[in-house]
C-alpha positions in Angstrom: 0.0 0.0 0.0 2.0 3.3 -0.8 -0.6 5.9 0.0 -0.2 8.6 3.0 -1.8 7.2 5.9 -3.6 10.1 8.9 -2.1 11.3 12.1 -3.5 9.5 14.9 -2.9 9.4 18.4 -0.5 7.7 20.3 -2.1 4.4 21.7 -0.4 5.2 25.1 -1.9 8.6 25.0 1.0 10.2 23.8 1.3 13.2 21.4 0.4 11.9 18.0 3.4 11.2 16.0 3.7 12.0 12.5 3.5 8.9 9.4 5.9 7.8 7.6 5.0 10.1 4.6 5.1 13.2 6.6 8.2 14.3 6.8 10.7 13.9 3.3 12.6 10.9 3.7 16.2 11.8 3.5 19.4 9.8 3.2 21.3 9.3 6.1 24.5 11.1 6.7 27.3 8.7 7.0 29.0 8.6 10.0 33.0 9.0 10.1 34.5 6.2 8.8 35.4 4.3 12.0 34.4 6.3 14.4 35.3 5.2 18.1 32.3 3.3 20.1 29.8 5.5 21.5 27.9 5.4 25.3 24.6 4.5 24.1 22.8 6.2 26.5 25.3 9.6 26.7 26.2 9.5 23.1 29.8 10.5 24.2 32.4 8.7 23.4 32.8 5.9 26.8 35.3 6.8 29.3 36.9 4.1 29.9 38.0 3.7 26.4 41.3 4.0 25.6 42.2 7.0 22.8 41.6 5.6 19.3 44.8 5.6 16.9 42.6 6.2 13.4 46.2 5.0 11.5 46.2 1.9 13.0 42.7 1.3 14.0 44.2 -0.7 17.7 42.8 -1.5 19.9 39.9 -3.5 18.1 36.5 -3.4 20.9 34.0 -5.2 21.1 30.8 -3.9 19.9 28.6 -5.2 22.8 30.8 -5.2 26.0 32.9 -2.1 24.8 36.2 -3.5 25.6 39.2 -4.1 23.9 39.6 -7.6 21.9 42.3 -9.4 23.9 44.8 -10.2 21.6 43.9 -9.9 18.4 44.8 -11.8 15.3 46.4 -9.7 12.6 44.5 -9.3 9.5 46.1 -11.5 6.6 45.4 -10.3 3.3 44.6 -12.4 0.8 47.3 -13.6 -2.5 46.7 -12.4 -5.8 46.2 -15.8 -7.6 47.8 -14.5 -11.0 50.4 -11.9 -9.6 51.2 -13.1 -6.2 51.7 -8.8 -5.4 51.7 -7.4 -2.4 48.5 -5.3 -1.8 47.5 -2.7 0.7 44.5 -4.5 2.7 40.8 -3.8 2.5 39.4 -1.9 6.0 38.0 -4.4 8.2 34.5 -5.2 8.5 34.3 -6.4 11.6 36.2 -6.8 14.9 33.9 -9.8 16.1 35.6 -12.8 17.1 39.2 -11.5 18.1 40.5 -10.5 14.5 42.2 -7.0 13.9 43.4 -5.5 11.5 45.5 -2.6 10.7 44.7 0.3 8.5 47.9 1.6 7.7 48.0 -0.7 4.2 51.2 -3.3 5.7 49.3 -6.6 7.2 51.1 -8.1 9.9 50.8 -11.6 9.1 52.2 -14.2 11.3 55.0 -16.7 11.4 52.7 -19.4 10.3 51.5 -17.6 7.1 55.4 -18.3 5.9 56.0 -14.0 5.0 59.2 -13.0 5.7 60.2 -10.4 8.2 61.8 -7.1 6.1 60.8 -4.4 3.4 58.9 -4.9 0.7 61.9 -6.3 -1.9 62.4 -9.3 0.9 58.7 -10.1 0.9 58.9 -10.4 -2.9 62.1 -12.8 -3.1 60.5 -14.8 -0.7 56.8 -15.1 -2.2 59.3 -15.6 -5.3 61.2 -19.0 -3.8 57.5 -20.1 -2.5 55.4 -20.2 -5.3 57.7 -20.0 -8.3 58.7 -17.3 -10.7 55.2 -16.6 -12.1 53.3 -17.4 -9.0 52.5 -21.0 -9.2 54.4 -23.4 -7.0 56.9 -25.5 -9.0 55.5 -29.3 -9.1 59.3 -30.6 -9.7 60.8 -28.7 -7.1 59.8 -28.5 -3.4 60.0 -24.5 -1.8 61.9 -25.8 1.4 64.3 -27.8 -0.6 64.6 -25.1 -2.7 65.4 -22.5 0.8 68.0 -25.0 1.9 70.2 -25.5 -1.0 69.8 -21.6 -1.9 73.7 -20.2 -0.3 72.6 -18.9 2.6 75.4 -16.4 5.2 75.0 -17.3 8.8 72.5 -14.9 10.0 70.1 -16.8 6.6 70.3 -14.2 4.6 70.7 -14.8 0.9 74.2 -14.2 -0.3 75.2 -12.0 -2.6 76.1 -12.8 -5.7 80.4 -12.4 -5.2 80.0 -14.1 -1.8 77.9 -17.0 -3.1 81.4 -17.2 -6.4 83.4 -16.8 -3.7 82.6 -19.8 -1.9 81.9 -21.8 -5.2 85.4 -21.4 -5.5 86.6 -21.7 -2.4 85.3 -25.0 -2.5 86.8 -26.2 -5.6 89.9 -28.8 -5.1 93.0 -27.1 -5.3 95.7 -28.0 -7.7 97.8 -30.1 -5.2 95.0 -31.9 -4.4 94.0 -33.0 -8.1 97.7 -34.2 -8.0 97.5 -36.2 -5.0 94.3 -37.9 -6.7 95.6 -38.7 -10.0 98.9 -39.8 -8.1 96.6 -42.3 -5.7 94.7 -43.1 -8.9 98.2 -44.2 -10.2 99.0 -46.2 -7.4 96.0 -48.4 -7.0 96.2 -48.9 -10.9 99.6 -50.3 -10.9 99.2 -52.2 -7.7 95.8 -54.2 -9.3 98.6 -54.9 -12.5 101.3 -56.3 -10.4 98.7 -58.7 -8.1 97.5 -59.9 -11.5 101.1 -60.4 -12.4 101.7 -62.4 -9.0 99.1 -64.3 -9.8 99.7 -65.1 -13.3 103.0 -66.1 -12.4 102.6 -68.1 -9.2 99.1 -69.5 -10.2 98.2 -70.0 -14.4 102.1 -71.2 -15.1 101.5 -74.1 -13.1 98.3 -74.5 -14.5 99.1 -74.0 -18.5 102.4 -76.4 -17.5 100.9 -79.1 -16.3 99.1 -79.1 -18.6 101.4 -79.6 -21.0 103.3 -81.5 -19.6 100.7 -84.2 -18.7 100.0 -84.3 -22.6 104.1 -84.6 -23.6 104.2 -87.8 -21.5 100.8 -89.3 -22.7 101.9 -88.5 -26.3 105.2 -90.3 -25.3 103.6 -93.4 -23.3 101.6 -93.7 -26.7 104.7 -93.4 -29.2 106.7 -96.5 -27.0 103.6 -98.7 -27.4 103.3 -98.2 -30.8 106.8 -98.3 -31.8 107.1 -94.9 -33.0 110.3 -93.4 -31.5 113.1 -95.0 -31.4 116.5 -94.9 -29.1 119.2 -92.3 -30.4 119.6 -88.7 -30.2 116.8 -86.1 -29.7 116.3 -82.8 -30.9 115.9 -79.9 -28.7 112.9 -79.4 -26.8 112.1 -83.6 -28.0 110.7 -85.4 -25.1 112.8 -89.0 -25.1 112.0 -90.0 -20.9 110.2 -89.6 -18.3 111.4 -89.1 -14.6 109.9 -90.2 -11.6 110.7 -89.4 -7.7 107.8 -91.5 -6.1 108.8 -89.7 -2.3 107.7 -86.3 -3.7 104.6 -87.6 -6.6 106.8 -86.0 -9.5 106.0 -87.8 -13.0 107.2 -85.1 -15.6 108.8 -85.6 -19.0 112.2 -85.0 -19.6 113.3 -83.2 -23.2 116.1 -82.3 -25.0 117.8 -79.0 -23.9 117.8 -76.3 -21.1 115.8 -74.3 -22.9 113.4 -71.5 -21.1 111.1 -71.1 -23.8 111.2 -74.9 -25.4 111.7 -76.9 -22.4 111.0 -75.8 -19.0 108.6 -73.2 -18.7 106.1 -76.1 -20.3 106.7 -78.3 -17.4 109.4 -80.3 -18.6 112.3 -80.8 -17.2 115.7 -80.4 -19.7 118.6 -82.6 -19.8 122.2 -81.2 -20.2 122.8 -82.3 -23.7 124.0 -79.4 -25.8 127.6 -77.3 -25.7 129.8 -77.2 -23.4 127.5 -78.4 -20.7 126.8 -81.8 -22.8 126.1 -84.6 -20.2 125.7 -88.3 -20.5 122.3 -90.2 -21.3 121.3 -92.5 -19.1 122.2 -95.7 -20.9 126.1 -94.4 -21.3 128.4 -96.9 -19.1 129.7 -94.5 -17.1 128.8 -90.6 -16.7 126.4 -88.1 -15.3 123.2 -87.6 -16.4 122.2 -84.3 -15.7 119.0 -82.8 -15.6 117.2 -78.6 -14.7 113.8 -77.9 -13.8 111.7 -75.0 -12.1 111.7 -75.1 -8.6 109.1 -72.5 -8.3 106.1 -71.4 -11.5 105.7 -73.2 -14.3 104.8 -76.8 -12.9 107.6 -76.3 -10.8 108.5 -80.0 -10.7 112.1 -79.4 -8.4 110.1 -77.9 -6.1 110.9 -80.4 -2.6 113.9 -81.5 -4.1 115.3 -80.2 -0.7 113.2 -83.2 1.5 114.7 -85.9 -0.5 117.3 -87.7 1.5 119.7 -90.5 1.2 118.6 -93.7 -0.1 115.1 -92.0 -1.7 114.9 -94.0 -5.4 115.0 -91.4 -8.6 113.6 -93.0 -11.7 114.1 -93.0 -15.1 112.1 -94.3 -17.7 112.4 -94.6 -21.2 111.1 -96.1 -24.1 113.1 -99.4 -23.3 114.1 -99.8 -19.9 114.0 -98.2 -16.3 116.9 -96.3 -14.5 116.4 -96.3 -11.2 119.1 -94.1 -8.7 119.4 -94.0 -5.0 119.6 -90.1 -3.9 123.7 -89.8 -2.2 123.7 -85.9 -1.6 122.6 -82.5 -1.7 124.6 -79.2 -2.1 122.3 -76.7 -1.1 123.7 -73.2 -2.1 126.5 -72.6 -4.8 126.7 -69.9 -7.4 125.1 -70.6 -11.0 128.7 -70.1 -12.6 129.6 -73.5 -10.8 129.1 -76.1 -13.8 131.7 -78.7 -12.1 128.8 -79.9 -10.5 127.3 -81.4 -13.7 131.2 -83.1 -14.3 130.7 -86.7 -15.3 132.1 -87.1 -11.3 130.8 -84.0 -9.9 132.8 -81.9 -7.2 131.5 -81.6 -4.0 128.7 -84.9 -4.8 131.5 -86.9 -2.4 131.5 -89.7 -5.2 135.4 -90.5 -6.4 135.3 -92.5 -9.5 134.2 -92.3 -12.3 130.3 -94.3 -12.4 126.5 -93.7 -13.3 125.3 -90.7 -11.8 122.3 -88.9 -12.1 122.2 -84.8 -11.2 119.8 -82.1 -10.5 119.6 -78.7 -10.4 117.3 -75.7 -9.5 117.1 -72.2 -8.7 117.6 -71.3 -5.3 116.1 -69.8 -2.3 112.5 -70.3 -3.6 110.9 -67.4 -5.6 114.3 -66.6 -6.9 117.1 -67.4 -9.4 120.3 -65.9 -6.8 121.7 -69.3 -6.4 121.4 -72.9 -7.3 120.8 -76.2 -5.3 122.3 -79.6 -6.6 120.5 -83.0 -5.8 122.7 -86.0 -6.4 122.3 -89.8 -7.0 123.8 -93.1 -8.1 122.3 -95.4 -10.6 121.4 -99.1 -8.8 119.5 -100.8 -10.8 118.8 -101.0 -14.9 115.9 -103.1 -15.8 114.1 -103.7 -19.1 110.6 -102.7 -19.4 109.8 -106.4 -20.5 110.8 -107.4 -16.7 107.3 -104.9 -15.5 107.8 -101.6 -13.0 110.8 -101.6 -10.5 109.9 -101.9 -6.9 110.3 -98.2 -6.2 107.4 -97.4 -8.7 105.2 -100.5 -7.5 105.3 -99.6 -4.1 
């Protein structure tokens, strides 16, 4: 209904009050923008109020009990989803519930919001490392990560530029200590070469020798029952015998020659038989039949010559008959220049006459070619194979 409507009296009795349409309806004048609570019955601002700071708008009061907000929360204004810019916050609306906020344009926001204490600059860097360069956080790189590895000084400040260099630099290895590494790299290098040398040496030789050697007196075990070979002169590095010292389980084929190469370092054992150093064979009536072997790689067959002792049998066997010697004495040291001990009656061996003697020699102390050590014997016994094995192989 929007007409005028009479005066009447007041119910109560009252003077009669005017209608709605009787005075001009006019628009409120707005009150001073914050204004500091009022006594409602007074209309004077209440005493016990304290002064009101219109910059900061503190304290906040409570509308209804007139007092000031215990400990208000600062006002945290809200991120600009697309810039992530700082911006001065909106007056607040409302002081119910314990929130404050300032009016000066700076929010104070709290340590748990994440801002960082400073001017405006530091605030930026910081939003920066949060949320990213364009104000999105990074999926691939986490913000705290990102703080900790950022150079930090030790208050946690950001370094400058020249300090953060500086200690990029400082940490770099100096030339000394590139040298030491390369030198240690050297080192270990040439230490893993020379243990795969040792072993080599001390370990396949024996191996790749006995090898060859077990086929060498196979090959000649096959040729005597087949008639193949016959008894005569052998050319170097020919197998013609095999030797046996039953004390010390040696079975190893004895060639033609001294030779490294040919002879011993394939597990053979040489015989004396060329030059100046030309011994007997073992079917001459008298002389000394002279043999050399390895005492240490390569099959190493004179190894324990050294444990033989007087009376232990040394066989020979060839493709005819068996040789068998009785072990008289051992010289263990003397100089490699000493060939009188390879004589058909050696010096030192303690035998006087001429006879049938069998020598051997190998390098001496073990690992080592200083010195040599001589093993001597006396034949005492010749038997044809057609007669079977000597006792000193059957036993």
């Amino acid at each position: 209904m929007t007409a005028l409507r009479p005066e009447r009296e007041d119910s109560y009795g009252g003077a009669p009050y005017e209608s709605y349409g009787s005075v001009p309806y006019e628009t409120p004048v707005e009150a001073a923008a914050y204004d500091p609570p009022l006594d409602p019955l007074s209309f004077e601002p209440a005493a016990d109020q304290p002064p009101y700071d219109p910059v900061s708008f503190e304290p906040a009061v409570d509308p209804l009990s007139y007092e000031p907000v215990a400990d208000p929360a600062p006002y945290v204004p809200p991120l600009d989803d697309e810039t992530v810019a700082l911006r001065i916050p909106e007056p607040p609306t409302s002081a119910v519930g314990g929130e404050s906020i300032s009016a000066s344009g700076a929010s104070s926001a709290s340590p748990a919001t994440g801002s960082t204490p400073g001017g405006r600059a530091a605030r930026r860097k910081a939003a920066k490392r949060r949320h990213g360069r364009h104000g999105g956080s990074s999926p691939e790189q986490d913000p705290e990560s990102e703080s900790e590895s950022a150079p930090t000084a030790e208050g946690g400040q950001p370094l400058s530029r020249v300090e953060a260099r500086r200690q990029a630099r400082a940490r770099k290895a100096s030339p000394g200590v590139v040298a030491s590494r390369a030198i240690g790299e050297v080192f270990i290098t040439t230490g893993v070469l020379m243990l795969l040398f040792v072993s080599y040496q001390l370990w396949w030789t024996n191996v790749r020798a006995h090898a060859q050697a077990d086929k060498e007196t196979s090959s000649l075990q096959d040729d005597w029952a087949s008639g193949k070979r016959n008894p005569g002169a052998f050319a170097p590095g020919q197998g013609f015998a095999i030797l046996h010292i039953p004390k010390l389980d040696v079975v190893v084929p004895i060639a033609e020659g001294v030779s490294n190469k040919k002879v011993l370092d394939r597990g053979m054992v040489g015989h004396y038989g060329e030059g100046a150093l030309k011994t007997a064979m073992p079917d001459a009536k008298t002389g000394n039949f002279a043999l050399a072997g390895h005492r240490n790689t390569h099959g190493e067959p004179f190894r324990y010559i050294n444990r033989l002792t007087a009376g232990d049998p040394i066989v020979v066997e060839t493709q005819d008959k068996y040789y068998v010697y009785k072990m008289a004495s051992i010289l263990p040291v003397t100089p490699p220049s000493n060939t009188s001990v390879i004589d058909p009656v050696p010096k030192g061996s303690g035998f006087t006459g001429p006879g049938r003697y069998i020598t051997l020699t190998t390098c001496t102390p073990e690992f080592t070619s200083k010195y040599r050590m001589i093993v001597w014997g006396k034949m005492v016994e010749e038997r044809p194979r057609s007669k079977g094995k000597p006792d000193a192989l059957v036993q």
